[in-house]
N, C-alpha and C positions, 0 to 999 in steps of 0.2 A: 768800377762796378763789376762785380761776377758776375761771370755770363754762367746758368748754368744748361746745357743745352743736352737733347737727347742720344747723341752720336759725337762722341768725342771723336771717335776713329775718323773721323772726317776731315777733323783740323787737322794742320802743321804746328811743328812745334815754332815757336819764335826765340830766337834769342833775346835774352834777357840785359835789360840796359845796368849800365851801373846804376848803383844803389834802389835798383828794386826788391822791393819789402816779400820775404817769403808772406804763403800764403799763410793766415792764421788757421789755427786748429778748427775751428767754427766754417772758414771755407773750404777749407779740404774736404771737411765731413758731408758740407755739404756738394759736393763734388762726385763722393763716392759712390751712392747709386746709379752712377753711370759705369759703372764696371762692374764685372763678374764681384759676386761675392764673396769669390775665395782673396781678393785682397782686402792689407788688412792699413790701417796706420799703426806705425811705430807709435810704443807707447808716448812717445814724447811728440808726437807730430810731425816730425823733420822728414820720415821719409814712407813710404809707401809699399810694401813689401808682398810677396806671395813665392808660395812654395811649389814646387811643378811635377809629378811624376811620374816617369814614360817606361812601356813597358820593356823597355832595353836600351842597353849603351848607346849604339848607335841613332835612335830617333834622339835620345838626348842632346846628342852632340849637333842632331841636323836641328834639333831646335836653337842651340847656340848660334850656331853657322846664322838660320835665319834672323833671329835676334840682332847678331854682327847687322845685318843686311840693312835691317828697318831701322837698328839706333842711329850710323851713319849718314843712310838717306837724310833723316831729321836733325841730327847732326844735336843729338840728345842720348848723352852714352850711361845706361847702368850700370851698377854694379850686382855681377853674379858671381855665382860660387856653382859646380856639378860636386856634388857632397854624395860622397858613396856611390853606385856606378849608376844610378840612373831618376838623381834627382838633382833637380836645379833651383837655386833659390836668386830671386832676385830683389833685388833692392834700389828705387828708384828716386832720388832725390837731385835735387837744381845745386851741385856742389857751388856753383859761383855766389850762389843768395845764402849758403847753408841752411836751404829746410824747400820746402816744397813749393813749385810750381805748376801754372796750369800744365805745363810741358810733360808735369810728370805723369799726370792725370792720361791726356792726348797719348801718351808712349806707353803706356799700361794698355789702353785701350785699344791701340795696333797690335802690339804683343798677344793678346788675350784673341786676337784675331786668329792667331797664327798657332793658338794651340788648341789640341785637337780634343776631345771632351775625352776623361779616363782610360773608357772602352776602347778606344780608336788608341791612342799613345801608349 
């Protein structure tokens, strides 16, 4: 059963057993008003994505750094890209299940913690 709850940022990610079934497009979606707006799903479902941009190299990079910090702890790693000198794009999918899990959801919703609203970055 999907849980769907108001504070993902709260969870831990969990490791994912063999042959657990990525989530269907239908749970994802419904997953997603628990996160900022600015993420989007891949048009195919599999992964969960957002664009980030800070107003200089360096917060970008401390945004990396911190990203490092939290995908570790949760032991839940994205894939980013720093694309031109002060945007980041990230991309968040369960490579073990290929396509999405609640983990990616939970690790969005930390991230989105840790960045700061336009004005401020």
């Amino acid at each position: 059963m999907l849980r769907v709850g108001p504070d993902l940022a709260s969870e831990r990610c969990l490791p994912c057993e063999q042959g657990t079934p990525p989530l269907s497009l239908v749970e994802a979606q419904a997953l997603l008003p628990g996160l900022d707006a600015r993420w989007h799903l891949a048009e195919d479902g599999r992964a969960l994505t957002r664009q980030v941009t800070f107003k200089t190299f360096a917060r970008a990079m401390a945004f990396l750094n911190r990203l490092a910090e939290i995908a570790e702890r949760e032991g839940h790693h994205p894939d980013f890209c720093l694309t031109r000198w002060n945007q980041v794009g990230l991309s968040l999918t369960t490579h073990a299940i290929g396509g999405l899990s609640r983990n990616d959801f939970v690790l969005a919703a930390k991230l989105q913690a840790v960045i700061k609203p336009p004005s401020e970055a």
